[in-house]
C-alpha positions in Angstrom: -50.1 -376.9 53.1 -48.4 -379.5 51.1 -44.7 -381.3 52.6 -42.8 -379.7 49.6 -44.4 -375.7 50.7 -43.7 -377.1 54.3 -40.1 -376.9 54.1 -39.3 -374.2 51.5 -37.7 -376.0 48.4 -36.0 -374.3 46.4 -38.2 -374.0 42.9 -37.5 -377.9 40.4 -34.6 -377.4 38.1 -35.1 -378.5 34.0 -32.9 -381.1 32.6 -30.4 -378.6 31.6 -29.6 -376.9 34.9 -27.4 -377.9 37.7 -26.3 -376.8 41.3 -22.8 -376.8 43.0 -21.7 -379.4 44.7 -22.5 -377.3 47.5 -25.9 -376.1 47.5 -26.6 -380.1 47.0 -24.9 -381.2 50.2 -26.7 -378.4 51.7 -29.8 -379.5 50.4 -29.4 -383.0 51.2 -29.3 -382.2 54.9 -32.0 -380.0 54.8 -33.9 -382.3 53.1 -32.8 -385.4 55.3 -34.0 -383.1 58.3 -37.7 -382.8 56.5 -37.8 -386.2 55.7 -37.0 -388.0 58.2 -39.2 -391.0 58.6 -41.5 -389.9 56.3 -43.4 -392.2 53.5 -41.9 -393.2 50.2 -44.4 -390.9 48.4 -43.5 -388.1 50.7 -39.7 -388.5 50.0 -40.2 -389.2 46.0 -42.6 -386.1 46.0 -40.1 -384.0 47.9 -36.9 -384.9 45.3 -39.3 -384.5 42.2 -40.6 -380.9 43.5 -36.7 -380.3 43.8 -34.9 -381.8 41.2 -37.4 -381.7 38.5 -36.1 -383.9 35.7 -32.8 -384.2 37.3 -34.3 -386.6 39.3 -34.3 -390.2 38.2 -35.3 -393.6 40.2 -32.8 -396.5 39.6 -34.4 -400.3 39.6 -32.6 -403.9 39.3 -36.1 -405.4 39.1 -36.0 -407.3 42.0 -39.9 -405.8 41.8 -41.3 -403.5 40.6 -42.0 -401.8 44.3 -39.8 -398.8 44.0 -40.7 -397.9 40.2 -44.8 -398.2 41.3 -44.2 -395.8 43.9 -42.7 -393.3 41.7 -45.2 -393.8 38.9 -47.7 -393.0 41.4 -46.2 -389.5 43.2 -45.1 -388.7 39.3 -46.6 -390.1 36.3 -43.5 -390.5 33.3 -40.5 -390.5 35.7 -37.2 -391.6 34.5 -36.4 -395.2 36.0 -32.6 -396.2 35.2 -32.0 -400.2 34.4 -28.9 -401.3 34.4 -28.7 -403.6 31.4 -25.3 -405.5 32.5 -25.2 -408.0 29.7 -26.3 -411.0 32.1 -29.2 -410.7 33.6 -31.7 -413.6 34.0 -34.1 -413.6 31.3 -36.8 -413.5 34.2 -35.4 -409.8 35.3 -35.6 -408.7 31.5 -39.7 -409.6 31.3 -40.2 -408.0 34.8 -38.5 -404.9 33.4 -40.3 -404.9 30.1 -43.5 -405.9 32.2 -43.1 -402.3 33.9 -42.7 -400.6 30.6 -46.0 -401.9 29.3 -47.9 -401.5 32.5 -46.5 -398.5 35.3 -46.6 -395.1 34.1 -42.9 -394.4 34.3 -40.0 -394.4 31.6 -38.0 -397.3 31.7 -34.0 -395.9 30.7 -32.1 -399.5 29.8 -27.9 -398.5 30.0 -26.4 -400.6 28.7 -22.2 -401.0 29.2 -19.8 -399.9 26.5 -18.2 -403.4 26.1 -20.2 -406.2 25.2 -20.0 -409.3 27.0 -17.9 -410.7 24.4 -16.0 -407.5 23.9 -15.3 -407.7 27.2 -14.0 -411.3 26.9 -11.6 -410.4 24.2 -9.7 -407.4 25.9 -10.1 -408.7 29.6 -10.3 -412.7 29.0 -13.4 -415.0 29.7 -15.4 -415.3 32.7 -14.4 -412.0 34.4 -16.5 -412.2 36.8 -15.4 -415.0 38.0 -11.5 -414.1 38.8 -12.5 -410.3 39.5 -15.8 -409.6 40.2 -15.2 -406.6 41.4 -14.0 -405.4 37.5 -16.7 -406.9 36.1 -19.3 -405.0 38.4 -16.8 -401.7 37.4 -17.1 -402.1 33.7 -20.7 -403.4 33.6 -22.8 -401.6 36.0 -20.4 -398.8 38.0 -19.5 -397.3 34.8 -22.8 -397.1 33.0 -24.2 -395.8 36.3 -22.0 -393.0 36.3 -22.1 -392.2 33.0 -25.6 -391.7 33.2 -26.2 -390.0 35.9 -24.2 -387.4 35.1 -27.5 -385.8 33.5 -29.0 -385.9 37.1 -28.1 -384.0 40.7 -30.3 -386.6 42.6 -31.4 -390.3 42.0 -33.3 -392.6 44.2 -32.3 -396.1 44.5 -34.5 -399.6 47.0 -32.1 -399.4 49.6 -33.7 -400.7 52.9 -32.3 -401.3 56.1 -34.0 -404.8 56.2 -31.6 -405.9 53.5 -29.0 -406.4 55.6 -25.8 -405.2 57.9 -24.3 -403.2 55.4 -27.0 -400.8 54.3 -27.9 -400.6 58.3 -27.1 -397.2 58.4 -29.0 -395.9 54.9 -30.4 -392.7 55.4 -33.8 -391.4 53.2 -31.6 -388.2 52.1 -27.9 -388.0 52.2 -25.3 -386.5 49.9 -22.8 -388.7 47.7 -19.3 -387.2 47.9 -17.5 -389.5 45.5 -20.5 -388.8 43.0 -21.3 -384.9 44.0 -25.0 -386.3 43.9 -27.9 -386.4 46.3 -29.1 -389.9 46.9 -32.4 -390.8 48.1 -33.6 -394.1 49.7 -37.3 -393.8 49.9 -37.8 -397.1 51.1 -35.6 -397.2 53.8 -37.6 -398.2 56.4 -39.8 -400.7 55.0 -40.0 -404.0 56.6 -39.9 -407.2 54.4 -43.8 -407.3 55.7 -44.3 -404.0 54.4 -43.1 -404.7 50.7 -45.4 -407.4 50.6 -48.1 -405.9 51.4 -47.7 -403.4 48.8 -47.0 -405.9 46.1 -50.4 -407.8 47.2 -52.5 -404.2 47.4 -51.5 -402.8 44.1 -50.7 -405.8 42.3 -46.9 -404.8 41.1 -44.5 -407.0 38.9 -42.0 -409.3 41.2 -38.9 -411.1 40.0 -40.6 -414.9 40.1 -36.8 -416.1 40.7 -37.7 -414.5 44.8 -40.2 -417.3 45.1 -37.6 -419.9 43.8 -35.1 -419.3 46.7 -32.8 -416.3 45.1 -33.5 -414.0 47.9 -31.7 -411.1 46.0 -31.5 -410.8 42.1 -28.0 -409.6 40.1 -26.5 -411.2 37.2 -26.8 -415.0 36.9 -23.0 -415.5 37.3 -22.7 -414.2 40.5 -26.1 -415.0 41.7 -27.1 -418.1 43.6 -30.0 -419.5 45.5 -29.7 -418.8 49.4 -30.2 -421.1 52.6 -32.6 -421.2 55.3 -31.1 -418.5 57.6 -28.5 -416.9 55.8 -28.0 -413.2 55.1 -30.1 -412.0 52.6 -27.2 -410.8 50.3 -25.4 -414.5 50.8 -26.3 -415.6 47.8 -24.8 -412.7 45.9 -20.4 -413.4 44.4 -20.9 -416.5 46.7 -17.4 -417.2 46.5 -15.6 -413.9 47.0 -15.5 -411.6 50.0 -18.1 -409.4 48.1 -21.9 -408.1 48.9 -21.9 -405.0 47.0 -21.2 -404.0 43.3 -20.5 -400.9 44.3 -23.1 -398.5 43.5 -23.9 -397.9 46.7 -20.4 -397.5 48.3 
């Protein structure tokens, strides 16, 4: 008996369905229930047998780690990239890199403003007076513009990355966004990424080996210290470690 017979899912919806708000939150807990501690090919393989293609995986291309899974449990799955405008051209070839060499498809959105558009309506350097606009306009917008084409969508979150995603869970249910949201690599130790970046040979952000211990846009990203949180280096100077996606 296979893990998605085991516990009864309901049958994969196509792209043009969609269930109430309700019968998601329901099936979030069910599925959290199921899932609980189980493998990130287990949990991908449970949200693609419901979801169908309103499922997606999400990827900042940190590494490639979460997007390899996926291609693995289901060969052409839709990986969302968040083009914000400002990434380091190091992110861009990792992306591309996983375009040309994981059996997934790679979905670049891209905001509605151009940087410089952006400049000229809201003034220069937003993201340095109010990052928390700039993350709005730039990657909480796009997000939820596109996944309004989805009822679920998987994103890296682990708990190893620090206090605030301590409590992630691999199923819960998004009431802001009506969305189920799926963390299948919530448990995974620093230890354990490695190793699966060293077995299977998958794409890494070379800026992690040149003391950026967590990739965003080159603005608001700096290099970290011995011994500091592993988000420290992200909008250094504000009272900021999130850009809101995962709030």
């Amino acid at each position: 008996m296979t893990l998605l017979s085991a516990v009864g899912l309901l049958p994969a919806l196509s792209a043009g369905d969609g269930r109430s708000r309700e019968e998601l939150a329901e099936i979030a807990a069910e599925g959290q229930a199921a899932l609980d501690g189980a493998s990130a090919e287990a949990v991908i393989e449970w949200a693609v047998g419901t979801f169908g293609e309103r499922f997606c995986v999400t990827s900042s291309f940190a590494d490639a780690v979460l997007a390899h899974v996926a291609g693995r449990v289901a060969p052409g799955i839709e990986v969302v990239f968040l083009d914000t405008g400002l990434h380091f051209d190091e992110t861009l070839r990792v992306r591309d890199q996983v375009q040309a060499t994981i059996p997934v498809t790679v979905v670049s959105v891209r905001p509605d403003l151009t940087v410089g558009q952006q400049d000229g309506e809201y003034g220069p350097r937003l993201f340095a007076r109010n990052p928390d606009e700039c993350c709005a306009i730039r990657k909480v917008e796009p997000l939820e513009r596109q996944l309004a084409k989805y009822d679920a969508w998987a994103a890296g979150l682990r708990r190893a990355d620090g206090p605030s995603r301590a409590n992630v869970r691999e199923v819960s249910f998004e009431a802001a966004r009506g969305k189920v949201k799926v963390a299948p690599l919530v448990r995974w130790s620093d230890e354990d990424v490695q190793a699966y970046i060293e077995r299977y040979d998958v794409p890494v952000n070379p800026l992690l080996s040149q003391g950026y211990a967590s990739v965003g846009c080159w603005p608001c990203t700096r290099r970290t210290k011995p011994g500091e949180d592993v988000r420290a280096g992200r909008w250094a100077m504000f009272d900021k470690t999130e850009c809101g996606l995962h709030a």
